[in-house]
mmJSON file of the N, C-alpha and C atoms, coordinates in Angstrom:
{"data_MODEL":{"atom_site":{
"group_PDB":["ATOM","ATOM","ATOM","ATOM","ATOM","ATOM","ATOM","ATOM","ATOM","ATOM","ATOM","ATOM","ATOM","ATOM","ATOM","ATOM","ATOM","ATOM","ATOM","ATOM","ATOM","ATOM","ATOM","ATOM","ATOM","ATOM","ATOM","ATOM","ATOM","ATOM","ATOM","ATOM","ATOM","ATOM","ATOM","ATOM","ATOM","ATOM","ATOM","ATOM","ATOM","ATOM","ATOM","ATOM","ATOM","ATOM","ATOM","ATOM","ATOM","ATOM","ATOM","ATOM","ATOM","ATOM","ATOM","ATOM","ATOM","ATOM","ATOM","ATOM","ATOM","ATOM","ATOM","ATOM","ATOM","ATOM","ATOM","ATOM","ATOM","ATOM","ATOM","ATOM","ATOM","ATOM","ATOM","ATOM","ATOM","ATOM","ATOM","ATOM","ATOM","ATOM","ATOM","ATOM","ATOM","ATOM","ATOM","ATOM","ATOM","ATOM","ATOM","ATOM","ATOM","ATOM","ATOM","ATOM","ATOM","ATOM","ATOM","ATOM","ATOM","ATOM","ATOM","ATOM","ATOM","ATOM","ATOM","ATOM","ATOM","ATOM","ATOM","ATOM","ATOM","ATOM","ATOM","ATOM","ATOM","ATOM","ATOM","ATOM","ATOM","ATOM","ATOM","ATOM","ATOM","ATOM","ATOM","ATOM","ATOM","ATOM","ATOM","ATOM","ATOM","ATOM","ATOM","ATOM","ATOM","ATOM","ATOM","ATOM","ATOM","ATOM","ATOM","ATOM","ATOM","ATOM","ATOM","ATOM","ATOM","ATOM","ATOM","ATOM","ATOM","ATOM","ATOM","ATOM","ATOM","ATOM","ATOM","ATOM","ATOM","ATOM","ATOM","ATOM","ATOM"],
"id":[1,2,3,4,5,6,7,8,9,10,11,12,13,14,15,16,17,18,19,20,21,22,23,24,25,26,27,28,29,30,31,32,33,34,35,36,37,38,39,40,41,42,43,44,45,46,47,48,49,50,51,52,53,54,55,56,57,58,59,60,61,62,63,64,65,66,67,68,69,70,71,72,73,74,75,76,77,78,79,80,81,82,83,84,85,86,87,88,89,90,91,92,93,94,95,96,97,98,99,100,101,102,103,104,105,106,107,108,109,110,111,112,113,114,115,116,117,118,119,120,121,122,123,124,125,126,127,128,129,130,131,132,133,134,135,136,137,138,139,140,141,142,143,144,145,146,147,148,149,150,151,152,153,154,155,156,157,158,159,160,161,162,163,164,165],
"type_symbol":["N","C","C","N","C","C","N","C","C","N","C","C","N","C","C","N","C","C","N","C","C","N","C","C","N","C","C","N","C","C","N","C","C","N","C","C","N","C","C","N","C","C","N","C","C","N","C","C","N","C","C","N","C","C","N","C","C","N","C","C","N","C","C","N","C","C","N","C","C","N","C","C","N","C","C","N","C","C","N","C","C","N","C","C","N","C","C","N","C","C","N","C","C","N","C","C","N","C","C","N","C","C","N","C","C","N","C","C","N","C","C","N","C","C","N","C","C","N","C","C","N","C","C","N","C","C","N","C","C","N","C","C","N","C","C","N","C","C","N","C","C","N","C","C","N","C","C","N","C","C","N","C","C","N","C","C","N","C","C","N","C","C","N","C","C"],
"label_atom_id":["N","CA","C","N","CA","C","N","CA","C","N","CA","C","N","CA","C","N","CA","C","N","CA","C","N","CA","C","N","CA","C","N","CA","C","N","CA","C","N","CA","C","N","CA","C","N","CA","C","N","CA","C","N","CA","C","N","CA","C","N","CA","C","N","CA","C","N","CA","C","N","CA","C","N","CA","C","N","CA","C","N","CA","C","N","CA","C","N","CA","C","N","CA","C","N","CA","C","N","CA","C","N","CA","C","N","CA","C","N","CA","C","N","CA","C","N","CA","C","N","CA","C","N","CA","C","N","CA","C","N","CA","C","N","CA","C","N","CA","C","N","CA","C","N","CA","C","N","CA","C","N","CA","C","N","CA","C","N","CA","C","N","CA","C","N","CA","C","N","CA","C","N","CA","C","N","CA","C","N","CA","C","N","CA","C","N","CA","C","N","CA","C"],
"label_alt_id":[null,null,null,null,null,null,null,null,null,null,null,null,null,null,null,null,null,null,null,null,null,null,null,null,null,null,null,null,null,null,null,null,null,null,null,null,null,null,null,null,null,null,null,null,null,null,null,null,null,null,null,null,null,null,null,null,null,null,null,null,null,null,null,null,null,null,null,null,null,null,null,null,null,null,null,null,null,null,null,null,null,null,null,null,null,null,null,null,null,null,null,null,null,null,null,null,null,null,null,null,null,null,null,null,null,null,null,null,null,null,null,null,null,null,null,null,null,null,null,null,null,null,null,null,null,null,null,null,null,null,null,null,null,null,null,null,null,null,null,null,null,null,null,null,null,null,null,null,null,null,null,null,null,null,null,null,null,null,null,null,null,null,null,null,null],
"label_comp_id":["UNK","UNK","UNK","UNK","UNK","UNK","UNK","UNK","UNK","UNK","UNK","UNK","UNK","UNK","UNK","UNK","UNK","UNK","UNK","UNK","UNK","UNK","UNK","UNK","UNK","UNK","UNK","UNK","UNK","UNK","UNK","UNK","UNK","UNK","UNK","UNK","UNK","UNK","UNK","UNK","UNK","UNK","UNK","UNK","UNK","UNK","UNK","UNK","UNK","UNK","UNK","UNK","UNK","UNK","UNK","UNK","UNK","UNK","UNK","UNK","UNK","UNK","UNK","UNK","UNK","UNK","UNK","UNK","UNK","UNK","UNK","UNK","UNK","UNK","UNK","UNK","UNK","UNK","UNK","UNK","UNK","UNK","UNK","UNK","UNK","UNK","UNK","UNK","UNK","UNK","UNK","UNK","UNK","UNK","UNK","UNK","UNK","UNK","UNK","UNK","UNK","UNK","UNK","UNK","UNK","UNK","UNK","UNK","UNK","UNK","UNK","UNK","UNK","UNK","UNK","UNK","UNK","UNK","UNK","UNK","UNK","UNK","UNK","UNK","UNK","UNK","UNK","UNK","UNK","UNK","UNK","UNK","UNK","UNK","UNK","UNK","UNK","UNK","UNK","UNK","UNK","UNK","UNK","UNK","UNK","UNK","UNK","UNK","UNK","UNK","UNK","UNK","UNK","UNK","UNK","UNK","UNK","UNK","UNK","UNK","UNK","UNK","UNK","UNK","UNK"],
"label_asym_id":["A","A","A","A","A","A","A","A","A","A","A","A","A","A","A","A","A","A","A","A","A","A","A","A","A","A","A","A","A","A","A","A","A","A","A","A","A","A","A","A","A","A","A","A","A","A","A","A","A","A","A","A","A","A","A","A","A","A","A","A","A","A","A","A","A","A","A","A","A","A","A","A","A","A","A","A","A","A","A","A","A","A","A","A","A","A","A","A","A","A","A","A","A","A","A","A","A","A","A","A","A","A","A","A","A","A","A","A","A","A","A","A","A","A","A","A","A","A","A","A","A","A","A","A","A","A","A","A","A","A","A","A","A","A","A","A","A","A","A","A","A","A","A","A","A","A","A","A","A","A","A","A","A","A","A","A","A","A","A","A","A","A","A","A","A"],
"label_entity_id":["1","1","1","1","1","1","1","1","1","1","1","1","1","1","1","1","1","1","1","1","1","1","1","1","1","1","1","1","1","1","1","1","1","1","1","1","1","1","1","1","1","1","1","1","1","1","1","1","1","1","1","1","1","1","1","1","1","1","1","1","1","1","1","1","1","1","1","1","1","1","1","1","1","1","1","1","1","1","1","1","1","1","1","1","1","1","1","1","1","1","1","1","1","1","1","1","1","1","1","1","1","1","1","1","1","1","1","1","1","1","1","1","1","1","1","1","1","1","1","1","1","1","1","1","1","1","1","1","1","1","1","1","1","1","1","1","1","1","1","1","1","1","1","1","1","1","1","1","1","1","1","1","1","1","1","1","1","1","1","1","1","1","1","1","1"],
"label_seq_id":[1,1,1,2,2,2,3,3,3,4,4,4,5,5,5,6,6,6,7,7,7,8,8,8,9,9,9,10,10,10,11,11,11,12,12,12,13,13,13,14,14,14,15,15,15,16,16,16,17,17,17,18,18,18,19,19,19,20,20,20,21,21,21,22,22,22,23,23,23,24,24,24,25,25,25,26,26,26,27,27,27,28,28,28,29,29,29,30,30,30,31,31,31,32,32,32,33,33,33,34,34,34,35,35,35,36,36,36,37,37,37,38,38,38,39,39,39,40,40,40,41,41,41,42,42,42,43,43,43,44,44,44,45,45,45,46,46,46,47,47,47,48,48,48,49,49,49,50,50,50,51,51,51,52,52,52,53,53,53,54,54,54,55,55,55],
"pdbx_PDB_ins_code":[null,null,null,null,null,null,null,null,null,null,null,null,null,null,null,null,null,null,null,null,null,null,null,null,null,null,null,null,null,null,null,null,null,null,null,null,null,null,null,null,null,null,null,null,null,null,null,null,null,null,null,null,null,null,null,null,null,null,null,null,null,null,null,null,null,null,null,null,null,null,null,null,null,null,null,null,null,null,null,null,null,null,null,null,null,null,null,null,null,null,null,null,null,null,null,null,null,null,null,null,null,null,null,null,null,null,null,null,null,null,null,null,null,null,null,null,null,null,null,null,null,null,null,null,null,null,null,null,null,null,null,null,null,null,null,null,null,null,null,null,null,null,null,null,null,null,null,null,null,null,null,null,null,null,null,null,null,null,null,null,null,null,null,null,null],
"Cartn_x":[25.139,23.802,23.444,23.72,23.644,24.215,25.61,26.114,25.463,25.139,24.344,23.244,22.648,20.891,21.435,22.557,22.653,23.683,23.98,24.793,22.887,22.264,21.043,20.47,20.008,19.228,20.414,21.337,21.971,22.224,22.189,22.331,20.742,19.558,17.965,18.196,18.518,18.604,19.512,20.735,20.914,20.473,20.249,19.363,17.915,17.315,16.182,16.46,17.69,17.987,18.428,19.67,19.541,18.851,17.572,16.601,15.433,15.38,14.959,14.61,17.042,17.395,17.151,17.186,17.546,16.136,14.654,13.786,13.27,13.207,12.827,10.884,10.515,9.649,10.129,9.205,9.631,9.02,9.997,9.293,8.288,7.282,6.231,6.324,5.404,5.835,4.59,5.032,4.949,2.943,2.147,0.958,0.638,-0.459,-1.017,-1.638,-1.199,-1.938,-3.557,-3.766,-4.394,-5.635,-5.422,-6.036,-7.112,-6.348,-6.353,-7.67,-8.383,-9.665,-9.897,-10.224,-10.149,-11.939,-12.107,-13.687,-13.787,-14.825,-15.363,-16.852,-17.09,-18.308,-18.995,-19.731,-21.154,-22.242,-21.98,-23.051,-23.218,-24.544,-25.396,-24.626,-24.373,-23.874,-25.77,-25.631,-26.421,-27.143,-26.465,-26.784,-26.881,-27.161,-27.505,-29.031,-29.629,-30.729,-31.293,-31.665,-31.989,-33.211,-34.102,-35.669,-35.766,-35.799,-35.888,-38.061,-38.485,-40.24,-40.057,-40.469,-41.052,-42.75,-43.075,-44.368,-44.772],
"Cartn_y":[-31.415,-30.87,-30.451,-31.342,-30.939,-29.993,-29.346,-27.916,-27.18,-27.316,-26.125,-25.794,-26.566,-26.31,-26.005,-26.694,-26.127,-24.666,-24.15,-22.415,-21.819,-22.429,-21.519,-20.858,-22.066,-22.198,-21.297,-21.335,-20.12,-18.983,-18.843,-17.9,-17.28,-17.647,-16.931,-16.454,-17.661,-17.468,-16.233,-16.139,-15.074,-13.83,-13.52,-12.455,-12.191,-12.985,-12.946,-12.021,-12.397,-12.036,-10.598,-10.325,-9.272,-7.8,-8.445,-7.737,-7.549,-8.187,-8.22,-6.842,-7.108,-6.153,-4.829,-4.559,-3.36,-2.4,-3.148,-2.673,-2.506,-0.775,-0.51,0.33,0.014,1.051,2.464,3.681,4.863,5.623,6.234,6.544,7.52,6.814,7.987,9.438,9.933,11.63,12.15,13.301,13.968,14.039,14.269,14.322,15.896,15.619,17.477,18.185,19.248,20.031,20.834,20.402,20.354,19.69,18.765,17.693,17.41,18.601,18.516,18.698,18.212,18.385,18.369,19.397,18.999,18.678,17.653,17.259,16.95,17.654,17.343,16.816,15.534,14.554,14.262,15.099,14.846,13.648,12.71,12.073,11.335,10.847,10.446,8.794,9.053,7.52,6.333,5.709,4.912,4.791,5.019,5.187,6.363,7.63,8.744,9.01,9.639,10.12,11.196,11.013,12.114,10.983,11.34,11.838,12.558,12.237,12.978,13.22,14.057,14.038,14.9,13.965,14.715,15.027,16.306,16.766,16.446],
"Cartn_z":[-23.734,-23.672,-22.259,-21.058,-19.738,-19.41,-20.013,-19.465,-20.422,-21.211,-22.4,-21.26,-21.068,-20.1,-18.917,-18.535,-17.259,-17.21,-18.673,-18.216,-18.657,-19.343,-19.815,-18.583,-17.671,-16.037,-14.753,-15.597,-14.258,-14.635,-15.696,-16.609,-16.248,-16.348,-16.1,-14.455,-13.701,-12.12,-12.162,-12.445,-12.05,-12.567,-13.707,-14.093,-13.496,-12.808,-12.4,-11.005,-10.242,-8.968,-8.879,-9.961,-10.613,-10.387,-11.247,-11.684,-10.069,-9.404,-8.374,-7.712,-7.366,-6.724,-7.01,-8.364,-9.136,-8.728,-8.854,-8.867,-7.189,-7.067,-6.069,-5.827,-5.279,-5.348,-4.497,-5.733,-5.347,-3.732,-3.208,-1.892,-1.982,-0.677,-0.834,-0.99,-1.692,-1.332,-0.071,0.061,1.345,1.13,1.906,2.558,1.004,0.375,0.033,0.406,1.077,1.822,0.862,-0.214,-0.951,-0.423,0.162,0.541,1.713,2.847,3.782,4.699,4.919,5.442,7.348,7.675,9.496,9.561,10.434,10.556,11.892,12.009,13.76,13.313,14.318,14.109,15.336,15.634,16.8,16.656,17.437,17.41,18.583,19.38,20.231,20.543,22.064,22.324,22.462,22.097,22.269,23.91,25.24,26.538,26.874,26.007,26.13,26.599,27.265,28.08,26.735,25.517,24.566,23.687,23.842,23.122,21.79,20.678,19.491,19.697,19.367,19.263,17.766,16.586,15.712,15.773,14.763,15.091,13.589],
"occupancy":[1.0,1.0,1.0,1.0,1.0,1.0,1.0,1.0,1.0,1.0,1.0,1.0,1.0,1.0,1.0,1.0,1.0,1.0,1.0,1.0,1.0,1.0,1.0,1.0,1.0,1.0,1.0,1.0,1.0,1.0,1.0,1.0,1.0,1.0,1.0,1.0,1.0,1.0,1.0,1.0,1.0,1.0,1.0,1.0,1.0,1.0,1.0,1.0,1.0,1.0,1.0,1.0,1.0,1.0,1.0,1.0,1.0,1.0,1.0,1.0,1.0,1.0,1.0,1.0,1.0,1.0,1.0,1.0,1.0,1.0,1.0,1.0,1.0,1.0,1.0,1.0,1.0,1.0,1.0,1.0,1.0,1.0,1.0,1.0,1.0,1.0,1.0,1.0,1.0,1.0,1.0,1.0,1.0,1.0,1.0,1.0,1.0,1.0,1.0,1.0,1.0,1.0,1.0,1.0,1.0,1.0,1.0,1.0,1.0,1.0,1.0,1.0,1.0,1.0,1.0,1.0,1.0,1.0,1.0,1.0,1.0,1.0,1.0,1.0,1.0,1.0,1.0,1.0,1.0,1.0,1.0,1.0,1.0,1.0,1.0,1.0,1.0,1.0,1.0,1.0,1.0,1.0,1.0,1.0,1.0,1.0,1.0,1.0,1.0,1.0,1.0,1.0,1.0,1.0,1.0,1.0,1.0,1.0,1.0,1.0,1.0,1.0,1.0,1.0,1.0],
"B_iso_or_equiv":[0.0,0.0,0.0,0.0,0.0,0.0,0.0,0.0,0.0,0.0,0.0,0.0,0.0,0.0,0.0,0.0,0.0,0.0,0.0,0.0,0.0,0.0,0.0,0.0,0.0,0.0,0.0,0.0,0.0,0.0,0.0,0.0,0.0,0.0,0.0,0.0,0.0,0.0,0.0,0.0,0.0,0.0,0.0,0.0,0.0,0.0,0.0,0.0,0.0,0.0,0.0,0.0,0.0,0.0,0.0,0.0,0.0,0.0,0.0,0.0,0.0,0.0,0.0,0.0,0.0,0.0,0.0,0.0,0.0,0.0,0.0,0.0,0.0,0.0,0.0,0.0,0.0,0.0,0.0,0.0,0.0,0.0,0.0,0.0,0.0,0.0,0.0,0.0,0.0,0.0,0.0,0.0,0.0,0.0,0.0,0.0,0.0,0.0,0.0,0.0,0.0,0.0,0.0,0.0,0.0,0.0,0.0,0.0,0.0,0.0,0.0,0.0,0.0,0.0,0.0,0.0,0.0,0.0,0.0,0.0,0.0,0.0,0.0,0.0,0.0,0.0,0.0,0.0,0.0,0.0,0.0,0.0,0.0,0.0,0.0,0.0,0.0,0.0,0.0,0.0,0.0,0.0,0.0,0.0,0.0,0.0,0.0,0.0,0.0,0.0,0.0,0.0,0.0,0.0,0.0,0.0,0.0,0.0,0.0,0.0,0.0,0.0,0.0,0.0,0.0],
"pdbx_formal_charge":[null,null,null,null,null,null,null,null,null,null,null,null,null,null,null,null,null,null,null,null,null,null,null,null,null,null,null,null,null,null,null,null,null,null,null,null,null,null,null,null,null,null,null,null,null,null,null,null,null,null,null,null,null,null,null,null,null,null,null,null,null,null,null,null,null,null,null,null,null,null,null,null,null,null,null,null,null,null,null,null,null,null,null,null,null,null,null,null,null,null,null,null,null,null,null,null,null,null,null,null,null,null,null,null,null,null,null,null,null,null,null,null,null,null,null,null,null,null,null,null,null,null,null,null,null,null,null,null,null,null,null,null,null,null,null,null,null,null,null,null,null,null,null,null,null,null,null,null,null,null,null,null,null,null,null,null,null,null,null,null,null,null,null,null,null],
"auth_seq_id":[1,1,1,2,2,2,3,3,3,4,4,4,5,5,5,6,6,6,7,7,7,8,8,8,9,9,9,10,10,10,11,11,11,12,12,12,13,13,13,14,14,14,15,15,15,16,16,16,17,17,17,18,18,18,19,19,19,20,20,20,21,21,21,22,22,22,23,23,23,24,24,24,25,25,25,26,26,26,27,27,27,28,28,28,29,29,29,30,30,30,31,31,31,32,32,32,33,33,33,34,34,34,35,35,35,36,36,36,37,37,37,38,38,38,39,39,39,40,40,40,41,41,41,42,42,42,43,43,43,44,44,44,45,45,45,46,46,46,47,47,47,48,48,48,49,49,49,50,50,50,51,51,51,52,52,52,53,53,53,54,54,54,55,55,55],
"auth_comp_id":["UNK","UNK","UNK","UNK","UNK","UNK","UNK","UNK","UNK","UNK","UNK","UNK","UNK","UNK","UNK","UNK","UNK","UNK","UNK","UNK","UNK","UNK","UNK","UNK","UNK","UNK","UNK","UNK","UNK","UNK","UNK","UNK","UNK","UNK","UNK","UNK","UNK","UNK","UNK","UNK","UNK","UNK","UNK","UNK","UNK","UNK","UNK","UNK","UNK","UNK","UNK","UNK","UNK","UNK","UNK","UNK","UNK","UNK","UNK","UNK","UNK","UNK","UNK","UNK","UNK","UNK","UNK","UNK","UNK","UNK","UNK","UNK","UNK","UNK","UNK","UNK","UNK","UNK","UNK","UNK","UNK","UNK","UNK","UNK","UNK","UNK","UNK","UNK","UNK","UNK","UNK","UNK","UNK","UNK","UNK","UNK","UNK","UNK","UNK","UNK","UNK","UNK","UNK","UNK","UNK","UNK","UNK","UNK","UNK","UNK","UNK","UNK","UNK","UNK","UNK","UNK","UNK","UNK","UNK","UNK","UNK","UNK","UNK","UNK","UNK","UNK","UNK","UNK","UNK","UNK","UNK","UNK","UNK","UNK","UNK","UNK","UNK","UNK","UNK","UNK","UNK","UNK","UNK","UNK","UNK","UNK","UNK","UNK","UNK","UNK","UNK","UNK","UNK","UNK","UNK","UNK","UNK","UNK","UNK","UNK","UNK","UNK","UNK","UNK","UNK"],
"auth_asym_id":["A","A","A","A","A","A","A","A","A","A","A","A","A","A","A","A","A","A","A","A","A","A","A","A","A","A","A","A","A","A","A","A","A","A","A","A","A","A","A","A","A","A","A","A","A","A","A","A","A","A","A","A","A","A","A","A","A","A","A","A","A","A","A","A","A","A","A","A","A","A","A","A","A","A","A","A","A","A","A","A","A","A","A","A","A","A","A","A","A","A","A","A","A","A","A","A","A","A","A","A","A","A","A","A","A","A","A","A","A","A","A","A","A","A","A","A","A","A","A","A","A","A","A","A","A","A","A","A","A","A","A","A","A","A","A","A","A","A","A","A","A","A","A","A","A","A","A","A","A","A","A","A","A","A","A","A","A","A","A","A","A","A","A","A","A"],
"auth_atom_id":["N","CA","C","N","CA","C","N","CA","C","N","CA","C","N","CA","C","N","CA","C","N","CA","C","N","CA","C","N","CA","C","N","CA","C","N","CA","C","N","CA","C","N","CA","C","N","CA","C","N","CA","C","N","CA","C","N","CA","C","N","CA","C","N","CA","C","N","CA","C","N","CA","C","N","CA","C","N","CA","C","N","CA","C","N","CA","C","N","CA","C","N","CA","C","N","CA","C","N","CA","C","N","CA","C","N","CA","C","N","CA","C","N","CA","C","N","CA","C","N","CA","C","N","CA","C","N","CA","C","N","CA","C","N","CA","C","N","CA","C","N","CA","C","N","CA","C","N","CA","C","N","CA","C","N","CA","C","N","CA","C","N","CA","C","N","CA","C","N","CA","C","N","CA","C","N","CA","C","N","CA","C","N","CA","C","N","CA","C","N","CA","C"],
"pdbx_PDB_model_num":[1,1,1,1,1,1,1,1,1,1,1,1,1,1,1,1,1,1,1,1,1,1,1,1,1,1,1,1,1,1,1,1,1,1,1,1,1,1,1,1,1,1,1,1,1,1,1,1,1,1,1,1,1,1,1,1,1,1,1,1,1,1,1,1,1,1,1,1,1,1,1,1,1,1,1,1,1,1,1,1,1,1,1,1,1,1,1,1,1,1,1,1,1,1,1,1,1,1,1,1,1,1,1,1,1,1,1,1,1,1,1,1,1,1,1,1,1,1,1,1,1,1,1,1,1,1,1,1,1,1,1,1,1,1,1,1,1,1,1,1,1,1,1,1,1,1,1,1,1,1,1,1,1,1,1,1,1,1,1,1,1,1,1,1,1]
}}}
């Protein structure tokens, strides 16, 4: 009974390790120029010398 359980338990271990290996994740693909957005962002440093006056 001890080699029965014990081919079962090496028998999972190695299939587990296996299976590990086998699974890769796929490499990224490239950037979509679809996508692509250029942004320019103006804004006021906090130690700036600027006065907003609403009327």
């Amino acid at each position: 009974m001890k080699v029965f359980l014990s081919f079962v338990l090496a028998v999972f271990i190695t299939s587990g390790v296996s299976q590990s290996r086998a699974q890769q994740a796929p490499p990224n693909p490239e950037p979509d120029s679809r996508y692509k957005v250029d942004i320019l962002e103006v804004v006021g440093h906090p130690d700036d010398d600027i006065e907003v006056v609403q009327n």
